[in-house]
C-alpha positions in Angstrom: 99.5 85.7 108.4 98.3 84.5 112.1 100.5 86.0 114.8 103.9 83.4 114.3 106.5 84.5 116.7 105.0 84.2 120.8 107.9 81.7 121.1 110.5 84.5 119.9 111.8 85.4 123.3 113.0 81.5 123.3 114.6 82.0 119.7 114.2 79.0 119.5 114.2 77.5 115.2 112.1 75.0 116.0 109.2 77.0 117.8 109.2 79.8 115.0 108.9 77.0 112.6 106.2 75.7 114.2 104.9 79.0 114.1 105.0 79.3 110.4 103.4 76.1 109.6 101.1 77.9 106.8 103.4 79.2 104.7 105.9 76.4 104.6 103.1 74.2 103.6 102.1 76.2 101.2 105.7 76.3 99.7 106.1 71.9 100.2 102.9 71.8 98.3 104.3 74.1 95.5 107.7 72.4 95.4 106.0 69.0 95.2 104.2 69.8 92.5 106.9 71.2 90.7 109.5 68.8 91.0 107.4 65.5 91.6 103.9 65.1 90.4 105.1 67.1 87.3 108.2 64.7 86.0 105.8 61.8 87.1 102.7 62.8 84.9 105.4 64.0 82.1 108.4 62.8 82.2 108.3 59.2 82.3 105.8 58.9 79.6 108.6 60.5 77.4 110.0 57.3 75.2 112.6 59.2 73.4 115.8 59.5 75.7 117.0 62.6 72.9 114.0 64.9 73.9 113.9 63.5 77.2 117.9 65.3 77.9 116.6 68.5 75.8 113.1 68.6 78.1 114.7 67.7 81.1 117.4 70.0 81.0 115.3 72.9 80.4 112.7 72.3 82.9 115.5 72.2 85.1 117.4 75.2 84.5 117.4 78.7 83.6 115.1 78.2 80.8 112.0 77.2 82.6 110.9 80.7 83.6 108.0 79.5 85.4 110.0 77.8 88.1 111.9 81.1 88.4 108.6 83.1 88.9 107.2 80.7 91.5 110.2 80.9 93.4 110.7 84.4 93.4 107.0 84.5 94.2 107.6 82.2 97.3 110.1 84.5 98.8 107.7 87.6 98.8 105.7 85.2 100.1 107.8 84.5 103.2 109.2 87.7 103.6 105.3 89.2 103.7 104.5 86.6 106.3 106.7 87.0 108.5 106.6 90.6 109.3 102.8 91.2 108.7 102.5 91.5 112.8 104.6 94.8 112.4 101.7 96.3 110.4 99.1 95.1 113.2 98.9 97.6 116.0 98.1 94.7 118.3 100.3 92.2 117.4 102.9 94.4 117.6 102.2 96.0 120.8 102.7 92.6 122.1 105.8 91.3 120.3 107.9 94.5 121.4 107.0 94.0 124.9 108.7 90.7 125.2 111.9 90.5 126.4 114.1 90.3 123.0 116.1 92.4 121.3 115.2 93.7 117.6 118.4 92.6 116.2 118.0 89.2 117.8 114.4 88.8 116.7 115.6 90.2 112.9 118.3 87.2 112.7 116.1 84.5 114.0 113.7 85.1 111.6 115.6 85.6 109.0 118.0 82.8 109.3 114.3 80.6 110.0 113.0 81.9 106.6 116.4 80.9 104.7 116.5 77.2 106.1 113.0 76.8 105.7 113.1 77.3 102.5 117.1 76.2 101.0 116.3 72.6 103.0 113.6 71.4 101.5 113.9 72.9 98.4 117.1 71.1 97.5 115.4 67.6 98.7 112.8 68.6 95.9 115.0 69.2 93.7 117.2 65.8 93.9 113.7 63.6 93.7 112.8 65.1 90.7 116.4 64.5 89.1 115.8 60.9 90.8 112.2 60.5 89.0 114.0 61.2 85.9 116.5 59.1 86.3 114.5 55.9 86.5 114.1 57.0 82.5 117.3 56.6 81.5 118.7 60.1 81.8 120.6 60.3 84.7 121.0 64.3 85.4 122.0 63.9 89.2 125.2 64.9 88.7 124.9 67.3 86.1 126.7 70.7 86.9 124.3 73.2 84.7 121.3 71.9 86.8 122.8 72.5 90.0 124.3 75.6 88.6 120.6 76.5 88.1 119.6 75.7 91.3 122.0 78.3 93.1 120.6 80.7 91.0 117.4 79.8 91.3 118.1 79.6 95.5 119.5 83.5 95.3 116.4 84.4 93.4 114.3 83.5 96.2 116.7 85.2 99.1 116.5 88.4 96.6 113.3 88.7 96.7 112.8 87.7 100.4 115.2 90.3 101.3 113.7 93.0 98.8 110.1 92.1 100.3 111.5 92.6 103.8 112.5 96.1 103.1 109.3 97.0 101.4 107.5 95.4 104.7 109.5 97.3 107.1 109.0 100.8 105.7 106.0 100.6 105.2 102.6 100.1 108.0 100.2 98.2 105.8 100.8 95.2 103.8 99.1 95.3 100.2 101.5 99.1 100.1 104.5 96.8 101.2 103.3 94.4 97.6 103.2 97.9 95.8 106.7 98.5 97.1 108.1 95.3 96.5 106.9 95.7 92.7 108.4 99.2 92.9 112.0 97.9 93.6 112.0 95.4 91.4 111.1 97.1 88.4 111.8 100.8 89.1 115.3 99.9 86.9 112.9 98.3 84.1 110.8 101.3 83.8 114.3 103.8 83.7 115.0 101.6 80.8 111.9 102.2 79.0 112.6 106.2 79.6 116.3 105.6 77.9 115.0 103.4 75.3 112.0 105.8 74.7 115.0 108.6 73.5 116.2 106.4 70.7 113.0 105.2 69.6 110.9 108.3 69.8 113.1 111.3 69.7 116.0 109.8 67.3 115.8 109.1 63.3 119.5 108.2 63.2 119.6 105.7 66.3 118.6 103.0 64.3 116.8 99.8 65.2 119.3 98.9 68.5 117.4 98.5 71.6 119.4 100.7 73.9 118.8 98.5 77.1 121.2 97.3 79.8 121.2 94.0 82.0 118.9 94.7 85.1 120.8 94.5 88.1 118.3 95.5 90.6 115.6 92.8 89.3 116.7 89.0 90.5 114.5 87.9 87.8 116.9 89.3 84.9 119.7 88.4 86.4 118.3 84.2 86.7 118.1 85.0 83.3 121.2 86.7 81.9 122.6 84.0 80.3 120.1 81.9 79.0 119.7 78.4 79.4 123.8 78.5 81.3 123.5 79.4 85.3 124.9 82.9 85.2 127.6 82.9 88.0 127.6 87.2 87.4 123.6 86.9 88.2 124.3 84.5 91.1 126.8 87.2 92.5 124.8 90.5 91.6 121.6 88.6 93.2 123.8 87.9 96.7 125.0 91.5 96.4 121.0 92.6 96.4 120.4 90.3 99.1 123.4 91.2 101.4 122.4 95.2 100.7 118.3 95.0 101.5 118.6 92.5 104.2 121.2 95.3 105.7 118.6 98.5 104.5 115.6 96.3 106.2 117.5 95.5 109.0 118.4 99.0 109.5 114.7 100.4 109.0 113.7 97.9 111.3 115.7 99.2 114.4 114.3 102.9 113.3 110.8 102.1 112.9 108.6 103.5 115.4 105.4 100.9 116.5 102.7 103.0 116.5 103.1 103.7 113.0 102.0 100.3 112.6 98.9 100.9 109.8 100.2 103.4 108.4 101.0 104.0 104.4 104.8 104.8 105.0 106.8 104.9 108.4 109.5 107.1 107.3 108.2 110.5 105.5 111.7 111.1 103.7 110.7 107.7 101.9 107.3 108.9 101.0 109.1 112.2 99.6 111.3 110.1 97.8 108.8 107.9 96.5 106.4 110.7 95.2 109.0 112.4 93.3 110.2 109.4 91.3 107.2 107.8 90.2 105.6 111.2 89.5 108.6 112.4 87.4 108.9 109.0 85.9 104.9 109.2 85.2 104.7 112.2 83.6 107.9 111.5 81.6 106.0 108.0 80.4 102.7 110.0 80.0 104.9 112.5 77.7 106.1 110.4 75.7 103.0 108.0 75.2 101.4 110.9 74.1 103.7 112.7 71.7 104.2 109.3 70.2 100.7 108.7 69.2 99.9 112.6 68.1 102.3 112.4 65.6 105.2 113.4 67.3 103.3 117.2 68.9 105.2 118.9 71.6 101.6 119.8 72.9 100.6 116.8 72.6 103.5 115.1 75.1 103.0 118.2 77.1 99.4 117.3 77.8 100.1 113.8 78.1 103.0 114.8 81.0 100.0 117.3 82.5 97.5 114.4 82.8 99.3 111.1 83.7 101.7 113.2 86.2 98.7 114.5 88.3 97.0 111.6 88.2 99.6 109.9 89.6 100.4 112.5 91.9 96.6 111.9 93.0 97.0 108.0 93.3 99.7 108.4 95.8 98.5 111.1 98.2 95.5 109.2 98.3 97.7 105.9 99.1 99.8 107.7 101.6 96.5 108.6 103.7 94.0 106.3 102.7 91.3 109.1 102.6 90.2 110.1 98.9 89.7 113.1 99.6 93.5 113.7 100.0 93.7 113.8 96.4 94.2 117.9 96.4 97.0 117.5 99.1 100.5 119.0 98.2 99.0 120.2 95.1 101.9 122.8 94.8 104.1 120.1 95.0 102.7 118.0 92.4 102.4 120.6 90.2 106.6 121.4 90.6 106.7 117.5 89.7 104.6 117.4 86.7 106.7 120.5 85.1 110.3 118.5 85.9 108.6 115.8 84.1 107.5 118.4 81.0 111.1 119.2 81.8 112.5 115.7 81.2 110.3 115.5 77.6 111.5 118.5 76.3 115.3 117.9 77.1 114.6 114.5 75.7 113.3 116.3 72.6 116.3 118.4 72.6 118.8 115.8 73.1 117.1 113.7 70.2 117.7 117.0 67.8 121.3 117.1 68.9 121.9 113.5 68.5 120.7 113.0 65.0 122.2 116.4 63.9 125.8 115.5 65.3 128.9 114.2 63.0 131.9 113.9 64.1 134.7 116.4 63.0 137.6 114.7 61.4 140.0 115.8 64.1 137.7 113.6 66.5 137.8 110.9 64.1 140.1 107.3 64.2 138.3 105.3 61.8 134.9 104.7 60.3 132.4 101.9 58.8 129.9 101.9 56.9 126.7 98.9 56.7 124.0 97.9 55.3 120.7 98.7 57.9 118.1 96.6 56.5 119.3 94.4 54.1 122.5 92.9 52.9 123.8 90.7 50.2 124.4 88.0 52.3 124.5 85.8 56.0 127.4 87.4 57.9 129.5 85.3 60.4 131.9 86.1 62.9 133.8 83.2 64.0 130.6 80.3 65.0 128.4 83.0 65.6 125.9 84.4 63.0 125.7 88.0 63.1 124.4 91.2 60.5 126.4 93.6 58.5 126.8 96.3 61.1 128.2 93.9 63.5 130.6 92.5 60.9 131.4 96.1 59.7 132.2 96.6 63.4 135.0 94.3 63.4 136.7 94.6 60.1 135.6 98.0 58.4 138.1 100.6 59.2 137.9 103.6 56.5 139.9 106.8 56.9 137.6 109.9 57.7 138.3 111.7 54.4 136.7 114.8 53.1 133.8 112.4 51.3 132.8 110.2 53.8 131.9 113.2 55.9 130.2 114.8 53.7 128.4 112.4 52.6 127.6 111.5 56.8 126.8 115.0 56.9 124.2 115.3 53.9 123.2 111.8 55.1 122.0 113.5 58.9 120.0 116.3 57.4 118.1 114.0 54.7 117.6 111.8 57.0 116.0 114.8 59.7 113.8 115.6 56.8 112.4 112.6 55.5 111.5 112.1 59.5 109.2 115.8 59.2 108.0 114.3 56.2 107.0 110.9 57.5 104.0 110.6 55.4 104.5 111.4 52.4 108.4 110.0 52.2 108.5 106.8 51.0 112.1 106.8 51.0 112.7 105.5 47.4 115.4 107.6 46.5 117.4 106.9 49.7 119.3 103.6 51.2 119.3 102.9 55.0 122.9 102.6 55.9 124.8 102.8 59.1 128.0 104.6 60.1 129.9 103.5 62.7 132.2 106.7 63.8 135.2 105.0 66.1 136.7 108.4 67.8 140.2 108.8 69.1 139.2 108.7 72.6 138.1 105.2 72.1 134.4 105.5 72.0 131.9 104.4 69.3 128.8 105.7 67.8 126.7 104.1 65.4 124.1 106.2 63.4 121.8 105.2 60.9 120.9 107.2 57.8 118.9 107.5 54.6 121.3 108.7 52.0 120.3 109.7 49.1 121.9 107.4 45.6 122.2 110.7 44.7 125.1 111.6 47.3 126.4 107.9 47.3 127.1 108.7 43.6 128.9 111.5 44.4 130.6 110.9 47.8 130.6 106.5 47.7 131.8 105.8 44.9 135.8 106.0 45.7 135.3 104.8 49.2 134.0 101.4 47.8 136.3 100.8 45.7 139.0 100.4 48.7 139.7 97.4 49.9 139.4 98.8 53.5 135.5 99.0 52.5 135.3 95.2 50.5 137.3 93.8 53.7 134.7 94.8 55.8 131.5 94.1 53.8 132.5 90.8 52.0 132.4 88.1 54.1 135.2 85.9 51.6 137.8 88.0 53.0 137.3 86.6 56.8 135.7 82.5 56.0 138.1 80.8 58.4 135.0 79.2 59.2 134.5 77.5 55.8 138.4 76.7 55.7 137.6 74.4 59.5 134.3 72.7 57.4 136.0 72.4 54.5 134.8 68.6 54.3 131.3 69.9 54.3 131.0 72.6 51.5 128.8 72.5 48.6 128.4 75.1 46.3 125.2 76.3 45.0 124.6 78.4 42.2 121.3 80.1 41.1 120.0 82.6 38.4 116.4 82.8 39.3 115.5 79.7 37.2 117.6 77.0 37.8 120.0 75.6 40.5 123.2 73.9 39.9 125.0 72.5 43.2 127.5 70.7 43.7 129.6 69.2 46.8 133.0 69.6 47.3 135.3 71.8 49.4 138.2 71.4 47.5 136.8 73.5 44.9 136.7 76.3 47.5 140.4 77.8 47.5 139.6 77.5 43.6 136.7 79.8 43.9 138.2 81.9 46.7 140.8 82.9 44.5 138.6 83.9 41.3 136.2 85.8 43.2 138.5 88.0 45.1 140.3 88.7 41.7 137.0 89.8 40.8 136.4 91.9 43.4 139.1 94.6 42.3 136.8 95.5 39.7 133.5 95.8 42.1 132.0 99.2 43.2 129.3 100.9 44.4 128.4 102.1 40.5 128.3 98.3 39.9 126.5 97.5 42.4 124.2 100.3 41.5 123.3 100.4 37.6 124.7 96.7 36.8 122.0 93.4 37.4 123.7 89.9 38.5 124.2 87.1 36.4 123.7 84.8 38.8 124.5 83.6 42.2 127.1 81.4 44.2 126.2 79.9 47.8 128.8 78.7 49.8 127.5 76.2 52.7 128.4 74.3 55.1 127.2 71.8 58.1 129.3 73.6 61.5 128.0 72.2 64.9 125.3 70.3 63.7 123.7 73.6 61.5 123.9 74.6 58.2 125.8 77.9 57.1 125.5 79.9 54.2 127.0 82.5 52.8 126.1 84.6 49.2 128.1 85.8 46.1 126.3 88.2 43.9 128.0 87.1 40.0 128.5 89.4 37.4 128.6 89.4 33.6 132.3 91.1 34.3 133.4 88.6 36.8 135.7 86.4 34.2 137.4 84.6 37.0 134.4 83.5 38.3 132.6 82.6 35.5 135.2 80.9 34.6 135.8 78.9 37.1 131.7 77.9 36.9 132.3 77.0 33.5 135.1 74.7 34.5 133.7 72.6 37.8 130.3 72.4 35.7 128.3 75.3 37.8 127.2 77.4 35.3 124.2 78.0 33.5 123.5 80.9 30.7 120.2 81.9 32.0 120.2 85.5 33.7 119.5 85.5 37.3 116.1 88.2 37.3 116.4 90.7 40.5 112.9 90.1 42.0 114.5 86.2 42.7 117.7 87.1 44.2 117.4 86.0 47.8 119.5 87.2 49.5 119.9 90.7 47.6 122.5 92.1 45.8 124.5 95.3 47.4 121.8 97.8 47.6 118.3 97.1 47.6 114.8 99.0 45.7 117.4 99.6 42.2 116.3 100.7 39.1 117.3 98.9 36.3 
């Protein structure tokens, strides 16, 4: 970070290159290493041409998250480099006397940075597909890997252009790191907050994590799509480009030089700054705390109360680079710290009102009901496995009778009060289910319960035996992926001590049929008091994996049995519950 721009009033590309000669050969070293000397030392002593695609494809694209980190570590880099001599009273004393405009000298470093870096990086790139093409894999022209390296390109110009912002509001360049850190992740650590709700204040929310794709980090978005370039993260990361390059530019024509130094330039910024990571601090601190006191209010509001001020502390200490400013603004800290106490105990509130809420049957279109924790079998939608609740999603659509609500209703206050009696519930008289309320105005709301076998007596029992409930909880009623893999089917069926299986898909209409005949006859008081006889697995091979689905068998199930009996399935032996695997309807029975 030497002074890098005496050529500037020139603007000429090739002196402020030659001014920069550090930094980009720092980054050819990196990018050598990366996409030469690694393929050579790995890659070609890899004899089998299968792994070779597999390894080659993902060091080259989305998945290798190491490349993605370097890069996006190479555009701080850059971005920190080149306007270090703004934070350098001297350096930029001199710089602003020459005869160039800002906006000329923004533009000409800027568009300096981008070549400098696109140019060679691309070169790397096509040697290493080169390298590994002298191994028989020939990747040159394969569109994901290029995809990749477009989004790999925007990651870096994300983070160049987020690091230039954080180095032109700011005087000194270690705050300007702190900054950049603080943009990337502010949307991260908002996420945490939201997620926090769910997890710490909720007992119906149930095991979803409540998160959303980052748009503000250019790491998530590389990501957002796994091993695929994501063409959405390409965009979102040229939008954050476009809009901090334009915010840095602007703070750059504002900034005045002999704030050079300094914490901050602009004291609305600092404002701004203190009151979100001091709210956000106090609200973590909160939380933290009222999580590991056993869910005491004092407890968070302690935990707000320390981590709020310290923070507080932290950044009037940063903001003057004097220690003793620690006490400074003390008032306003202390108006921080009590929004923060604010934000816990409105979190606490909303976390009452969330669990305690059912829908009225006015607000009501449809609703489904799943298994949370376990289920009696694989679930598929289409080629994709899934669980219960996401199967019960698609095909469940019960009417919001009288029962089902009060059985939701009885559900939400049990529920509330095996959560006050965490210790000493073991929930052995309840099952975990999930409702999924679909309201008229088109929105959704899952919540997840412990419901007492007492009320599903009571309440479930005429709800499962509809065949809007089986349609939506057995998966035999939507297998059009067995019916394409018919070819491939074997059936399996166990009773705890032997396995009979046997091969052959055209068996499977057969079966289809006697099973759902049997179904008529299945219901939660089934389910409930009676044990399985055994147990039919449908698989199949679909794209290269195996698929399985499970068929609890019942001593009542004539069809069935019948048709084991007949296709030489069967066996006598009684299947015992503690080998069922998957389990039968509801789990933790008594027999």
């Amino acid at each position: 970070m030497t002074p890098e721009n005496s050529s500037l009033n020139k603007l000429s590309q090739a002196e402020i290159t030659k001014r920069r000669k550090l930094p980009i050969a720092i980054m050819l070293v990196v990018l050598a290493i990366t996409y030469v000397f690694i393929p050579i030392l790995f890659f070609l002593n890899d004899p089998d041409e299968a792994v070779s695609v597999k390894n080659y494809l993902a060091y080259f694209t989305n998945e290798n998250a190491v490349i993605s980190f370097v890069i996006g570590l190479i555009g701080v880099y850059f971005a920190a480099s080149t306007f270090h001599y703004l934070h350098v009273p001297r350096q930029v004393d001199f710089y602003e006397s020459q005869p160039i405009t800002r906006k000329s000298r923004f533009n000409s470093l800027v568009l300096n940075n981008l070549v400098s870096f696109v140019v060679p990086y691309v070169i790397f790139v096509f040697l290493g597909l080169v390298i590994t093409a002298t191994t028989g894999v020939n990747l040159i022209a394969n569109g994901q890997v290029w995809g990749s390296t477009l989004a790999y390109v925007v990651v870096f110009t994300a983070f160049y252009a987020i690091t230039s912002l954080a180095m032109l509001v700011t005087g000194n360049t270690a705050i300007a790191m702190l900054g950049t850190i603080f943009f990337a992740t502010l949307e991260w650590i908002i996420m945490v907050v939201v997620n926090s709700f769910y997890s710490e204040f909720t007992v119906t929310g149930g095991s979803t994590v409540h998160t959303w794709m980052a748009f503000t980090n250019p790491w998530s978005q590389c990501f957002s799509s796994g091993s695929q370039p994501s063409y959405r993260g390409i965009a979102v990361n040229l939008l954050i480009t476009f809009v901090y390059l334009l915010l840095a530019y602007y703070a750059y024509q504002h900034r005045k030089n002999e704030l050079a130094g300094t914490a901050i330039v602009y004291e609305w910024i600092k404002q701004a700054v203190k009151v979100v990571v001091v709210l956000l601090a106090s609200t973590i601190g909160a939380v933290m705390v009222y999580s590991m006191t056993n869910k005491s209010v004092i407890g968070g509001v302690l935990g707000a109360i320390i981590v709020g001020f310290l923070m507080a502390f932290i950044l009037e200490i940063i903001f003057k680079f004097d220690i003793i400013a620690w006490k400074n603004h003390f008032a306003e800290s202390a108006i921080l710290v009590v929004l923060g106490i604010g934000v816990f105990l409105g979190l606490r509130y909303g976390g009452h009102q969330y669990d305690t809420w059912v829908p009225s049957e006015d607000q009501l279109a449809s609703v489904a009901i799943a298994t949370s924790e376990d289920s009696y079998s694989n679930y598929y939608l289409g080629n994709k496995e899934t669980d219960a609740e996401s199967y019960a999603k698609v095909y469940m659509k019960l009417s919001a009778s009288n029962q089902l609500l009060a059985l939701a209703k009885n559900s939400a206050e049990n529920t509330i009060a095996e959560r006050n009696d965490y210790y000493n519930s073991d929930h052995s008289g309840s099952e975990m289910l999930s409702f999924i309320y679909r309201l008229k105005n088109g929105k959704t709301q899952v919540r997840s319960y412990y419901v007492k076998r007492s009320d599903l007596k009571t309440y479930f029992e005429g709800v499962s035996q509809t065949a809007a409930f089986k349609k939506g909880f057995f998966q035999i009623y939507h297998d059009a992926a067995i019916q394409n893999n018919l070819d491939s089917v074997t059936f399996s069926y166990r009773n705890g001590e032997q396995t009979i299986q046997r091969q052959n898909g055209q068996l499977y209409q057969e079966f289809k049929q006697s099973y759902l005949t049997d179904l008529k006859q299945w219901d939660y008081n089934l389910a409930s008091t009676k044990k399985p006889i055994g147990q039919v697995d449908v698989s199949w091979l679909q794209n290269g994996k195996n698929r399985v689905v499970s068929y609890p068998v019942y001593a009542s199930y004539t069809k069935t049995v019948a048709f084991l009996k007949k296709n030489k399935l069967y066996s006598s032996k009684a299947l015992s519950v503690n080998k069922q695997n998957p389990i039968e309807f509801y789990p933790n029975q008594d027999y």
